[in-house]
N, CA, C and O atoms as a GROMACS GRO file, in nm:
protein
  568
    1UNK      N    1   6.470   9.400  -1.686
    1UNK     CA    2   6.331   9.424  -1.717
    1UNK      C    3   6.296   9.568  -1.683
    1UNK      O    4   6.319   9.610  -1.570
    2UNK      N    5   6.239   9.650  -1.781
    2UNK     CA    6   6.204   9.773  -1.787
    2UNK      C    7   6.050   9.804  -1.694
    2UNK      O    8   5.947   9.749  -1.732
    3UNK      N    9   6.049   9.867  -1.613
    3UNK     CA   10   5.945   9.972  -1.529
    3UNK      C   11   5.935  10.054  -1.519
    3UNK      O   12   6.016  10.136  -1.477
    4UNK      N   13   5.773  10.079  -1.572
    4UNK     CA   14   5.746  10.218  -1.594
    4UNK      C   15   5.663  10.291  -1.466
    4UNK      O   16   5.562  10.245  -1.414
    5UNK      N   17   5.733  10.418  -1.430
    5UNK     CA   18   5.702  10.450  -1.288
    5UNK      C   19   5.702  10.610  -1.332
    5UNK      O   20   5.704  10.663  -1.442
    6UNK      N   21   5.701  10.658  -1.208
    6UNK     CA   22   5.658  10.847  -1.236
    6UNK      C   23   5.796  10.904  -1.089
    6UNK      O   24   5.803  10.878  -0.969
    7UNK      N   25   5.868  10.974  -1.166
    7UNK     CA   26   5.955  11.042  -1.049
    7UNK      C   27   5.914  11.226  -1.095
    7UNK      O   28   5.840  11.268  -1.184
    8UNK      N   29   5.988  11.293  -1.005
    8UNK     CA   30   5.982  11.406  -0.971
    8UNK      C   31   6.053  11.498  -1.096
    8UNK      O   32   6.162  11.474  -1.147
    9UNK      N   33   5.974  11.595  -1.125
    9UNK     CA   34   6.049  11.622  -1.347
    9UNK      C   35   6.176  11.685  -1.237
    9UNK      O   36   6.189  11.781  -1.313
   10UNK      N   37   6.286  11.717  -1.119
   10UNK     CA   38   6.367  11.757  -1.141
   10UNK      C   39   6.478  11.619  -1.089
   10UNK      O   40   6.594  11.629  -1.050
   11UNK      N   41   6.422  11.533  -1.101
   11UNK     CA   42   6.495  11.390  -1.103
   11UNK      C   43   6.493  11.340  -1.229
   11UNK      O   44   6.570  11.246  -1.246
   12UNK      N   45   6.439  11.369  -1.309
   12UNK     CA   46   6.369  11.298  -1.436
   12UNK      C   47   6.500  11.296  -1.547
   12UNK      O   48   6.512  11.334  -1.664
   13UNK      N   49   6.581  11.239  -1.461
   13UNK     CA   50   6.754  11.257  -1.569
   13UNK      C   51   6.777  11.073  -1.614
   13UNK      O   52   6.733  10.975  -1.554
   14UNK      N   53   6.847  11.078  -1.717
   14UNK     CA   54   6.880  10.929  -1.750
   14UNK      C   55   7.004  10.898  -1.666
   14UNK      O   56   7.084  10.983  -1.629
   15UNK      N   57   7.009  10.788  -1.643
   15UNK     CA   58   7.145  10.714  -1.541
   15UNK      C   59   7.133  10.731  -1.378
   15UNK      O   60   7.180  10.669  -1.283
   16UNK      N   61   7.034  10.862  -1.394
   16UNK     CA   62   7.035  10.870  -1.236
   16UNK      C   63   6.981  10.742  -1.127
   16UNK      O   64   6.901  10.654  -1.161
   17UNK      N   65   7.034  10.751  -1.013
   17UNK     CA   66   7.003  10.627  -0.950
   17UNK      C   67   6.937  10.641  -0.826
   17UNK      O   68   7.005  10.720  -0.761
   18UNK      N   69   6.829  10.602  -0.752
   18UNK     CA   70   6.772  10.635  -0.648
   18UNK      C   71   6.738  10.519  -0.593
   18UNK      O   72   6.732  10.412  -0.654
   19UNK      N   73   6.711  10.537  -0.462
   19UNK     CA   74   6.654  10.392  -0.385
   19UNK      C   75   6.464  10.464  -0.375
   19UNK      O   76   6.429  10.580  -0.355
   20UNK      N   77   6.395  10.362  -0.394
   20UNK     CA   78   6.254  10.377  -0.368
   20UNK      C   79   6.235  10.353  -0.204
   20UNK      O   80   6.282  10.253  -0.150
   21UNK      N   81   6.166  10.450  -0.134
   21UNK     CA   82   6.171  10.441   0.032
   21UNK      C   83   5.994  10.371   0.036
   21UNK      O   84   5.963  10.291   0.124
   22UNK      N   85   5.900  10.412  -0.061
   22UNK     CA   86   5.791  10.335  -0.011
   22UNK      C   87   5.677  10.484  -0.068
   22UNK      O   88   5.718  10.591  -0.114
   23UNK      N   89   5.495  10.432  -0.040
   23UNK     CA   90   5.450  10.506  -0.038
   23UNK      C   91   5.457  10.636   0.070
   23UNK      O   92   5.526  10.629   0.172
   24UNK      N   93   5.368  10.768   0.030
   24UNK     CA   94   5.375  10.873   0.076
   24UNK      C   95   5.194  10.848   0.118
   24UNK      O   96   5.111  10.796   0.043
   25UNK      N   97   5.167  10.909   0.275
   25UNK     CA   98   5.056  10.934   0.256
   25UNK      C   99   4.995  11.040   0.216
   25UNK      O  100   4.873  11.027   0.212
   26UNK      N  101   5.032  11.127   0.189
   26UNK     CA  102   5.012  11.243   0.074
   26UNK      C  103   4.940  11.220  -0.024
   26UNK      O  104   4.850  11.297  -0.057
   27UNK      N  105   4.969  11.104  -0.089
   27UNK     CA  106   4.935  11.024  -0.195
   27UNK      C  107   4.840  10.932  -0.204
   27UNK      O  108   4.819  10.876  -0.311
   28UNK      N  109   4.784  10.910  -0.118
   28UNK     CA  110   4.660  10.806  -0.098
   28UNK      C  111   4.580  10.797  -0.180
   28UNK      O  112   4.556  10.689  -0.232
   29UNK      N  113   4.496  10.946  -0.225
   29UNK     CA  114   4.430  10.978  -0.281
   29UNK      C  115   4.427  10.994  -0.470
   29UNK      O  116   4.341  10.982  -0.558
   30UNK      N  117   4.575  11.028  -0.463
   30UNK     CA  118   4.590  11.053  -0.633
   30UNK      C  119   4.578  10.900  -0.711
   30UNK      O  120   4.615  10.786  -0.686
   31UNK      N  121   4.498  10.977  -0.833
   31UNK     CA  122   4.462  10.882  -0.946
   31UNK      C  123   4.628  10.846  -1.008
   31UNK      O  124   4.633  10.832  -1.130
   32UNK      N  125   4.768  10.829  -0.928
   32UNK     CA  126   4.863  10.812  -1.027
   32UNK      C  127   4.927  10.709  -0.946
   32UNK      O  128   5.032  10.664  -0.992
   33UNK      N  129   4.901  10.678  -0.873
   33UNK     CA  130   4.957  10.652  -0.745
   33UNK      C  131   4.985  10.467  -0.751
   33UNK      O  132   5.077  10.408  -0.694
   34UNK      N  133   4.870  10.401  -0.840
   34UNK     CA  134   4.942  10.247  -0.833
   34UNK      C  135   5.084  10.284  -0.944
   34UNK      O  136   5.192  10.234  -0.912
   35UNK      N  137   5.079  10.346  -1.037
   35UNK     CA  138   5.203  10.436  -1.141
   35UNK      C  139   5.335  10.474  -1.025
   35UNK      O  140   5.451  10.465  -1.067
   36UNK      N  141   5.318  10.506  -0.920
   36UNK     CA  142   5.387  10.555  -0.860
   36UNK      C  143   5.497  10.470  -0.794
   36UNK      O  144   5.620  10.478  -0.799
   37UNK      N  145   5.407  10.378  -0.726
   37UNK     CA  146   5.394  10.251  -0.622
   37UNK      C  147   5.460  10.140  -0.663
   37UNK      O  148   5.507  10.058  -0.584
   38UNK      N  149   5.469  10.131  -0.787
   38UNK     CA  150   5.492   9.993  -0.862
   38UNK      C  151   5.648   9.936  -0.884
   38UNK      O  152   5.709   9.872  -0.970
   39UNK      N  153   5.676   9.997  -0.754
   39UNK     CA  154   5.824   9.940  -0.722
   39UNK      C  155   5.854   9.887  -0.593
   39UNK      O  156   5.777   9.906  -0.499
   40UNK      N  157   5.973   9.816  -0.579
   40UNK     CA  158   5.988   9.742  -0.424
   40UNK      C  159   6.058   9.848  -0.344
   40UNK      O  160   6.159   9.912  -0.373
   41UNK      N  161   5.992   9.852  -0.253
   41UNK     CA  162   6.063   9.915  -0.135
   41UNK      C  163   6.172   9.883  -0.059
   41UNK      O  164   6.181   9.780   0.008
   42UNK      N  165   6.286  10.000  -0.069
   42UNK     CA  166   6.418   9.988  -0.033
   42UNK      C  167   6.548   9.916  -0.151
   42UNK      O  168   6.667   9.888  -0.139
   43UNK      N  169   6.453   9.907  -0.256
   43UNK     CA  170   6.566   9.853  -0.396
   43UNK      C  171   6.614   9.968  -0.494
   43UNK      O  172   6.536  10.059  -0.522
   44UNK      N  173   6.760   9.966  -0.553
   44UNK     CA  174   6.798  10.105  -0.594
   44UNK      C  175   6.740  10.085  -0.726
   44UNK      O  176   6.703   9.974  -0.762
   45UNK      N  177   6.734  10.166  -0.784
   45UNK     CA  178   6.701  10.171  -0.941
   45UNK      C  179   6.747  10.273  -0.983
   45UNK      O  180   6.775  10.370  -0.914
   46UNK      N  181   6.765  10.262  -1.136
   46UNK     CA  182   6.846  10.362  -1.227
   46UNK      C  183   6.779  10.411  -1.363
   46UNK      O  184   6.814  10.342  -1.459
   47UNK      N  185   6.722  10.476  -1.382
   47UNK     CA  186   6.626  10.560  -1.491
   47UNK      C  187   6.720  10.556  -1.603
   47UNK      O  188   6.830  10.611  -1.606
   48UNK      N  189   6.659  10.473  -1.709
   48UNK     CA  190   6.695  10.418  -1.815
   48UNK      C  191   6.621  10.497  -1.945
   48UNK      O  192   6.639  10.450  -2.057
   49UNK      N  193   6.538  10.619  -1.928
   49UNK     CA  194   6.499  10.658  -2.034
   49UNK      C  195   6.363  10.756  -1.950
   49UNK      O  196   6.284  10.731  -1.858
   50UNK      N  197   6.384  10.856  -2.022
   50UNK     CA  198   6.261  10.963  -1.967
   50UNK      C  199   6.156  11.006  -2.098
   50UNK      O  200   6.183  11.069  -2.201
   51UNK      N  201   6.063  10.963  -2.065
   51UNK     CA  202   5.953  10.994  -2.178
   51UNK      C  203   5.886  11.150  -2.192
   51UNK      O  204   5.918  11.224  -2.100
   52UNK      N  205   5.818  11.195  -2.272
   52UNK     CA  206   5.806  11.328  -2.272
   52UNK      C  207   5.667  11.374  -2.138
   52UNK      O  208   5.649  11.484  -2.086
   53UNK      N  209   5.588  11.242  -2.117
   53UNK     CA  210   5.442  11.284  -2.088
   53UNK      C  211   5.445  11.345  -1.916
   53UNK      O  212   5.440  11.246  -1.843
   54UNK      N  213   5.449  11.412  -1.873
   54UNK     CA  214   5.438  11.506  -1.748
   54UNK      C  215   5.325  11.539  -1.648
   54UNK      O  216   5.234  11.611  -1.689
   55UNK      N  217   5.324  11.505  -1.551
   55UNK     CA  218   5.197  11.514  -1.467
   55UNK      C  219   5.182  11.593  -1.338
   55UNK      O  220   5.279  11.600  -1.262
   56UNK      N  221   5.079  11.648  -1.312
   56UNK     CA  222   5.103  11.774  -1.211
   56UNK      C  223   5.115  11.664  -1.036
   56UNK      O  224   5.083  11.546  -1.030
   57UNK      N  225   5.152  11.720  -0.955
   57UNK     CA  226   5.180  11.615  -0.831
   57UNK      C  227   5.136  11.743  -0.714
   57UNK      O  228   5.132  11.864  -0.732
   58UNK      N  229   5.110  11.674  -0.608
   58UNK     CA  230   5.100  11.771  -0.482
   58UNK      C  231   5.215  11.753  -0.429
   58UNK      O  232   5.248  11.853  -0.364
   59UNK      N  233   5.314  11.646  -0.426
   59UNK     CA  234   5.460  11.621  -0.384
   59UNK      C  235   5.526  11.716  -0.413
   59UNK      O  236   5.567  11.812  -0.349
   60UNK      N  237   5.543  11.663  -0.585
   60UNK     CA  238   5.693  11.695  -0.614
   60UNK      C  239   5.675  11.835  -0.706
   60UNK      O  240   5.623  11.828  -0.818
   61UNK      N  241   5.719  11.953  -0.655
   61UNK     CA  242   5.704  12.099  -0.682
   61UNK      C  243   5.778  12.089  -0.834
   61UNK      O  244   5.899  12.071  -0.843
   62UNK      N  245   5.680  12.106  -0.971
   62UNK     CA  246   5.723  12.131  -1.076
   62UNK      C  247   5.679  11.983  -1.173
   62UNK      O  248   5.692  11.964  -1.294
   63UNK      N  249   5.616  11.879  -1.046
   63UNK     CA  250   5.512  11.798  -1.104
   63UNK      C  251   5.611  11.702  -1.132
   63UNK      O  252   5.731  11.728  -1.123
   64UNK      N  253   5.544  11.538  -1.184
   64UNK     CA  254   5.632  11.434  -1.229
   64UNK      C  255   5.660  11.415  -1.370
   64UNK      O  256   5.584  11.471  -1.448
   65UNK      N  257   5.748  11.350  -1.412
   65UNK     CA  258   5.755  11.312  -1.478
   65UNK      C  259   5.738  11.114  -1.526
   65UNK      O  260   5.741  11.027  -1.438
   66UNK      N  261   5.724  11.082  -1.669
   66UNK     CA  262   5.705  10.903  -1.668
   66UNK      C  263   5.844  10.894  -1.741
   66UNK      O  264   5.891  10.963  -1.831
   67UNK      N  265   5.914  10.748  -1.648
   67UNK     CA  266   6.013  10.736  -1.692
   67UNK      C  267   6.001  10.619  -1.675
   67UNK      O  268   5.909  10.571  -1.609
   68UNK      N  269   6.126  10.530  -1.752
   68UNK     CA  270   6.132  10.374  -1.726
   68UNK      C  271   6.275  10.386  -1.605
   68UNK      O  272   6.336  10.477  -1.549
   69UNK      N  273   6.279  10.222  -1.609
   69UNK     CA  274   6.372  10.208  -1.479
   69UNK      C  275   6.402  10.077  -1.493
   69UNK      O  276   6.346   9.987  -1.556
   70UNK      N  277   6.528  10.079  -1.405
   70UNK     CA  278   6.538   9.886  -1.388
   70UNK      C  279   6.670   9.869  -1.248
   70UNK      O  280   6.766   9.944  -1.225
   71UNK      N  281   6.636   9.772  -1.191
   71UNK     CA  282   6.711   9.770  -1.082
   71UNK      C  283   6.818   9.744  -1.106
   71UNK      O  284   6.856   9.641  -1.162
   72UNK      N  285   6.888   9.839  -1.064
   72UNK     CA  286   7.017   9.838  -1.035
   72UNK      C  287   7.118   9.736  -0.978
   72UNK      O  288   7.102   9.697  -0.863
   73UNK      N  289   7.202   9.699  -1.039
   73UNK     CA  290   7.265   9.580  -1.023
   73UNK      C  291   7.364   9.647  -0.860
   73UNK      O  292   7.412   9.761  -0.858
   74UNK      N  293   7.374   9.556  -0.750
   74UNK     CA  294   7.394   9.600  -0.636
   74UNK      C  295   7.591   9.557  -0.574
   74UNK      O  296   7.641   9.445  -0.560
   75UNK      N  297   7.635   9.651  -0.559
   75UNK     CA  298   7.807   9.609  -0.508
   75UNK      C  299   7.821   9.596  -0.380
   75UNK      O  300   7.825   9.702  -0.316
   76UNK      N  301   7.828   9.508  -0.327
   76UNK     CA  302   7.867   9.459  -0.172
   76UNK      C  303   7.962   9.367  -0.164
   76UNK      O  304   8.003   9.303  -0.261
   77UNK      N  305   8.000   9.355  -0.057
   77UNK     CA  306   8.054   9.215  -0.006
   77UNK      C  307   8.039   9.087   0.050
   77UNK      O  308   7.975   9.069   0.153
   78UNK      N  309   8.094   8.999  -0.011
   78UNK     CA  310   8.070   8.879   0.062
   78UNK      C  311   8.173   8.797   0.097
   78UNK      O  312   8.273   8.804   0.026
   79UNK      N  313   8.173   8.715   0.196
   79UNK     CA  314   8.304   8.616   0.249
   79UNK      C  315   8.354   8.552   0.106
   79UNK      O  316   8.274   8.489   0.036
   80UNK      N  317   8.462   8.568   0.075
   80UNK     CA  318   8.604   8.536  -0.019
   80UNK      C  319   8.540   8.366  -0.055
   80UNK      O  320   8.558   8.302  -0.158
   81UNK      N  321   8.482   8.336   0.036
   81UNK     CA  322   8.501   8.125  -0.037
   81UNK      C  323   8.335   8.148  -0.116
   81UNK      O  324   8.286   8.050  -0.174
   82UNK      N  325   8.274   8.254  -0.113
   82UNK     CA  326   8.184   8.242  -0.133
   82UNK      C  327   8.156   8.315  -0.286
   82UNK      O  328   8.050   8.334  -0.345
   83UNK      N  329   8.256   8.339  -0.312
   83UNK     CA  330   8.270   8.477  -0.443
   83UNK      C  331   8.296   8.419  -0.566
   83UNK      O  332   8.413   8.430  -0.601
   84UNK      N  333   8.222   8.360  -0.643
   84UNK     CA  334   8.255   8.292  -0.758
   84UNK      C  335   8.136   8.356  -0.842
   84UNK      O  336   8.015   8.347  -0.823
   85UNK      N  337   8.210   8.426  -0.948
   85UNK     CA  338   8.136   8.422  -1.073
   85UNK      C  339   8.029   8.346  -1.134
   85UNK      O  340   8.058   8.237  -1.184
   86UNK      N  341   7.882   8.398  -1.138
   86UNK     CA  342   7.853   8.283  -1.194
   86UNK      C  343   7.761   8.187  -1.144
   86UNK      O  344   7.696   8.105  -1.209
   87UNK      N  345   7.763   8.215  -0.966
   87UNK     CA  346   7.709   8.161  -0.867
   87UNK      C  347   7.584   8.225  -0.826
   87UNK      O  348   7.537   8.329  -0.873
   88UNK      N  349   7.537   8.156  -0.735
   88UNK     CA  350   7.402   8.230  -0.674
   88UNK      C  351   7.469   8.161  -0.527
   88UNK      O  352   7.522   8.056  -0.490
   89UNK      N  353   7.413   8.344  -0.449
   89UNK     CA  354   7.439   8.361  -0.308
   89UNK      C  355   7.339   8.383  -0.270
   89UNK      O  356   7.260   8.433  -0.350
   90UNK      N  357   7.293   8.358  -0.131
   90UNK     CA  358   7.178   8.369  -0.053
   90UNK      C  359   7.224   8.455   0.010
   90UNK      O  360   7.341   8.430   0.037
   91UNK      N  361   7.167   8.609   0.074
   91UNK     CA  362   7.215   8.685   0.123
   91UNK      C  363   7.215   8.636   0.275
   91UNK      O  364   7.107   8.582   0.300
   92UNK      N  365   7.284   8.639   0.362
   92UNK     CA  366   7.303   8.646   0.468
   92UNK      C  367   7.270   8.778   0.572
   92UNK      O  368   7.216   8.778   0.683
   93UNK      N  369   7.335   8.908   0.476
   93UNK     CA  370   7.262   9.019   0.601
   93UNK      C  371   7.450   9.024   0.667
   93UNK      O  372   7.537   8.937   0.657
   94UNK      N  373   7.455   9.155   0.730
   94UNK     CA  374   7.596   9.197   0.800
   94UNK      C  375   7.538   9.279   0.906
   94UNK      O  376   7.452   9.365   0.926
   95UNK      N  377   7.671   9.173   0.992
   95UNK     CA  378   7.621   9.268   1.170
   95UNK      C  379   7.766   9.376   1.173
   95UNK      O  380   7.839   9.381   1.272
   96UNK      N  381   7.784   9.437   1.082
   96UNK     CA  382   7.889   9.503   1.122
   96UNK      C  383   7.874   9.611   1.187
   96UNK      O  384   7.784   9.688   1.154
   97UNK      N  385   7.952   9.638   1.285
   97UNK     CA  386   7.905   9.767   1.379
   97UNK      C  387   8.012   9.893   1.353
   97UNK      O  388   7.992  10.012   1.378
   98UNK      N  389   8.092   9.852   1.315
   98UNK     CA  390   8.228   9.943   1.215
   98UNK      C  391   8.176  10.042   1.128
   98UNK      O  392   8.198  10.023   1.008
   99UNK      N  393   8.098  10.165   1.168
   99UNK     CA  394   8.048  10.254   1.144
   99UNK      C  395   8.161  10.364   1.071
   99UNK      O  396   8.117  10.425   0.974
  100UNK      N  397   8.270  10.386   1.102
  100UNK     CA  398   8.374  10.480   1.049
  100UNK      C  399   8.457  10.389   0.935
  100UNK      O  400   8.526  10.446   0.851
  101UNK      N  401   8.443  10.230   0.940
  101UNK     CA  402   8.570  10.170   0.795
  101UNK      C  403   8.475  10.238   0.671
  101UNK      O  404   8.362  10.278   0.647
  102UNK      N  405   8.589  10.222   0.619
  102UNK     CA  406   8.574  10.309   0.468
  102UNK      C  407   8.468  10.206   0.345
  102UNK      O  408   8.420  10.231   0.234
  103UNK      N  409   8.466  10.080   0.441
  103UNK     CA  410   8.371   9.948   0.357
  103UNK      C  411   8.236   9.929   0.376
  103UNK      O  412   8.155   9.860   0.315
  104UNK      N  413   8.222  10.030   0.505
  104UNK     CA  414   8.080   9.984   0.584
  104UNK      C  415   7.982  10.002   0.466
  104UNK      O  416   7.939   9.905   0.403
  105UNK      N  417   7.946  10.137   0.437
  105UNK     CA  418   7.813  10.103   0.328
  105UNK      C  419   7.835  10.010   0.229
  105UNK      O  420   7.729   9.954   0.201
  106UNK      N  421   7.916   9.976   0.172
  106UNK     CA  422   7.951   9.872   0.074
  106UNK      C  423   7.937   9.756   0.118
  106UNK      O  424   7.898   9.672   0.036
  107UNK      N  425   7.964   9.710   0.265
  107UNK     CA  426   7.923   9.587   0.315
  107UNK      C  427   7.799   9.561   0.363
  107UNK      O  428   7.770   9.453   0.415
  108UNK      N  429   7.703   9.676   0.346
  108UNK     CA  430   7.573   9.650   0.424
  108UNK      C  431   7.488   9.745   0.359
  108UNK      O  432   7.464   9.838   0.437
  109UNK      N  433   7.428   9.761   0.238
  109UNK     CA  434   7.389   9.818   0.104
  109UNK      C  435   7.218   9.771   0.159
  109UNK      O  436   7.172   9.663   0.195
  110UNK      N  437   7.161   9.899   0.145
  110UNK     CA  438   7.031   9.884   0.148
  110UNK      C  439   6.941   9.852   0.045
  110UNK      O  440   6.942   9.903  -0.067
  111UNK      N  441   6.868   9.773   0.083
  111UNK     CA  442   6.728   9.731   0.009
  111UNK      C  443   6.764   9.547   0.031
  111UNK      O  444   6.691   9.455  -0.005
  112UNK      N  445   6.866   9.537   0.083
  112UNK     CA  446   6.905   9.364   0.076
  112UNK      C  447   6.848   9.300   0.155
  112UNK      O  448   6.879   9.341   0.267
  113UNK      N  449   6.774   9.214   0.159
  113UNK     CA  450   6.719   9.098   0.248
  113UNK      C  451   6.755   8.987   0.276
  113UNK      O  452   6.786   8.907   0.188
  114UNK      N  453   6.758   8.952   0.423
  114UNK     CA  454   6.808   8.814   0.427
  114UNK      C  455   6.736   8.689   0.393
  114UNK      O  456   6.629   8.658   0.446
  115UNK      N  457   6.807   8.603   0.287
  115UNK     CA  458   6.772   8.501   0.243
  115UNK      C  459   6.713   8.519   0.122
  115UNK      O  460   6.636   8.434   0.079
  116UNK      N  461   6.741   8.627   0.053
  116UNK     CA  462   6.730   8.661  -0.083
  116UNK      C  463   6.858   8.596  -0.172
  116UNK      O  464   6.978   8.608  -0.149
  117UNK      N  465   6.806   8.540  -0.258
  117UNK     CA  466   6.858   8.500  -0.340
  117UNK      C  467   6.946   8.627  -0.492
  117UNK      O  468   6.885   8.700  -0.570
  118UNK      N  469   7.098   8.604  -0.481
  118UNK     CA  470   7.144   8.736  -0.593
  118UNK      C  471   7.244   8.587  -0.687
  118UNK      O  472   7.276   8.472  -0.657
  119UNK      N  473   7.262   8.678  -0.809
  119UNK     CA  474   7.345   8.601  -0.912
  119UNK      C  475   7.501   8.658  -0.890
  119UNK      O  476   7.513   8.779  -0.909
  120UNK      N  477   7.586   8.606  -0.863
  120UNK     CA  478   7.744   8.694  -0.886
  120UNK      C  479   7.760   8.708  -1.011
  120UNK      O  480   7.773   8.616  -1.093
  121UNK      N  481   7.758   8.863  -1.040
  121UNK     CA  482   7.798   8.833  -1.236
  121UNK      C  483   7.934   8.889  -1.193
  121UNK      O  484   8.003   8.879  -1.294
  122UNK      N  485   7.992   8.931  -1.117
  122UNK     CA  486   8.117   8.962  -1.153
  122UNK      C  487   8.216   8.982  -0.989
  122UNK      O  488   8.177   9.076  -0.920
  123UNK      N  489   8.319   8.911  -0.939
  123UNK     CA  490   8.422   8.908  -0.816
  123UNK      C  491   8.529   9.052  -0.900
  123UNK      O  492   8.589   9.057  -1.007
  124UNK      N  493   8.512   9.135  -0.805
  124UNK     CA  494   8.584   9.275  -0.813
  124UNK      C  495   8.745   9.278  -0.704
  124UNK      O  496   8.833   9.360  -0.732
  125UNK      N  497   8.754   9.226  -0.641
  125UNK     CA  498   8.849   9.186  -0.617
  125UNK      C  499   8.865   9.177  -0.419
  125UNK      O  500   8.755   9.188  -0.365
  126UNK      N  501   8.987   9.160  -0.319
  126UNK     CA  502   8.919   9.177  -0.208
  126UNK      C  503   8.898   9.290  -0.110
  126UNK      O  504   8.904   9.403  -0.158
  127UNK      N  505   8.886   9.283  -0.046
  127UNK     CA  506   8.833   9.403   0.078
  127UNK      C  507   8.950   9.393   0.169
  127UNK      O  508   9.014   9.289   0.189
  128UNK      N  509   8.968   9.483   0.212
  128UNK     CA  510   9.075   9.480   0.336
  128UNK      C  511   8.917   9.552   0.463
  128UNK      O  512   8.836   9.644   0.472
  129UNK      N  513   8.959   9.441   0.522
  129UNK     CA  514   8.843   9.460   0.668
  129UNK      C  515   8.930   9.503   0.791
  129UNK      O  516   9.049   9.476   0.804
  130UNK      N  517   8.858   9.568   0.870
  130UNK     CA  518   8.988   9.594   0.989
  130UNK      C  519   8.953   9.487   1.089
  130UNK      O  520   9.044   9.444   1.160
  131UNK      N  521   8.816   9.433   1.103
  131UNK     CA  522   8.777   9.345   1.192
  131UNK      C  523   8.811   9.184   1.153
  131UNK      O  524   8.784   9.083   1.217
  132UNK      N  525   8.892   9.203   1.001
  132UNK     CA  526   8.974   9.060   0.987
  132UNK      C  527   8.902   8.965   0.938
  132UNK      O  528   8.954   8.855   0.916
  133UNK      N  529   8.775   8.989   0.914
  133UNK     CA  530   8.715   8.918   0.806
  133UNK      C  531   8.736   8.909   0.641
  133UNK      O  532   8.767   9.014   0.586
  134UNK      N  533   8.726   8.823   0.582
  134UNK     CA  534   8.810   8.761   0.478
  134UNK      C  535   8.671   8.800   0.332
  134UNK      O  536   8.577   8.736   0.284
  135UNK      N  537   8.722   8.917   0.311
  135UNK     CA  538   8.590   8.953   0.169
  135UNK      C  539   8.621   8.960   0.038
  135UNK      O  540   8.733   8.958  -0.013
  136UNK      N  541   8.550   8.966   0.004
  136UNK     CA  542   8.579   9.042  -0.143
  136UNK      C  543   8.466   9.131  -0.235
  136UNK      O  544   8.352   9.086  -0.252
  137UNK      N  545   8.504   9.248  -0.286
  137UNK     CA  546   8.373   9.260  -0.320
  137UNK      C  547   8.290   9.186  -0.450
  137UNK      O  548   8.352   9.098  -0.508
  138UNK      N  549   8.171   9.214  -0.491
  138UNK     CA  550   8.113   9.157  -0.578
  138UNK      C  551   8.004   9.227  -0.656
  138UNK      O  552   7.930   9.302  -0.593
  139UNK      N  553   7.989   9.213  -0.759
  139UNK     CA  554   7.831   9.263  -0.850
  139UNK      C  555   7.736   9.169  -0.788
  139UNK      O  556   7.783   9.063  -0.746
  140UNK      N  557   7.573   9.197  -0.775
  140UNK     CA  558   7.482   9.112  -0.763
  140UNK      C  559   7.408   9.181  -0.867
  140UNK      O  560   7.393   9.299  -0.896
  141UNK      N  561   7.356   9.038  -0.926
  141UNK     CA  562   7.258   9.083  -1.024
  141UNK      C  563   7.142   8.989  -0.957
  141UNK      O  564   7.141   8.874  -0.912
  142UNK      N  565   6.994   9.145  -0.979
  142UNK     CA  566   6.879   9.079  -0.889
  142UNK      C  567   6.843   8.956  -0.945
  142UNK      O  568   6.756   8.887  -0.893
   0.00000   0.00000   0.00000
């Protein structure tokens, strides 16, 4: 599903992908700002098309641009018995404290909530963990 939102004209590229962090209070005031807002906080999204119409900002130096968007389908991991195509996983959330494995952001991907519900559209194959937990990674589709 396509959303139409306002990023910064030197972000204003197709494919690019960003996580939304939330409002600015900077912004309180501007008439653009439910335009701005009209996304979830901490979910990535990927600019699917940039329209021509351009708007001046106190933010973003060189003003915004209107673009569409759609959330980004998310790659993490989940325990191996749990990885089926096809399925719906309830997120659980990761206590991993393994700050230097080469999996950590991939196993603990921001904007995810626990007890959110994701679709597996696709098992990518498994993870080698050093802490010996049994993964694999996966597509979630929101």
């Amino acid at each position: 599903m396509v959303t139409v939102t306002l990023v910064g004209e030197t972000q204003a590229k197709e494919g690019l992908m960003f996580v939304f962090v939330g409002p600015l209070t900077e912004c309180r005031d501007c008439r653009l700002k439910a335009v701005c807002f009209n996304l979830e906080e901490g979910r990535t999204y990927v600019i699917k098309a940039v329209r021509a119409v351009h708007h001046d900002c106190k933010v973003h130096e060189g003003g915004v641009r209107v673009v569409e968007v759609e959330k980004s389908p998310i790659r993490t991991t989940v325990p191996s018995r749990a990885a089926l195509e096809g399925t719906t996983y309830t997120w659980q959330g990761k206590e991993c404290q393994n700050l230097g494995c080469a999996h950590y952001l991939r196993c603990t991907p921001r904007g995810m909530k626990a007890g959110e519900r994701y679709r597996i559209v696709k098992v990518a194959g498994y993870v080698e963990c050093p802490d010996g937990e049994s993964l694999k990674e996966v597509v979630l589709d929101i």
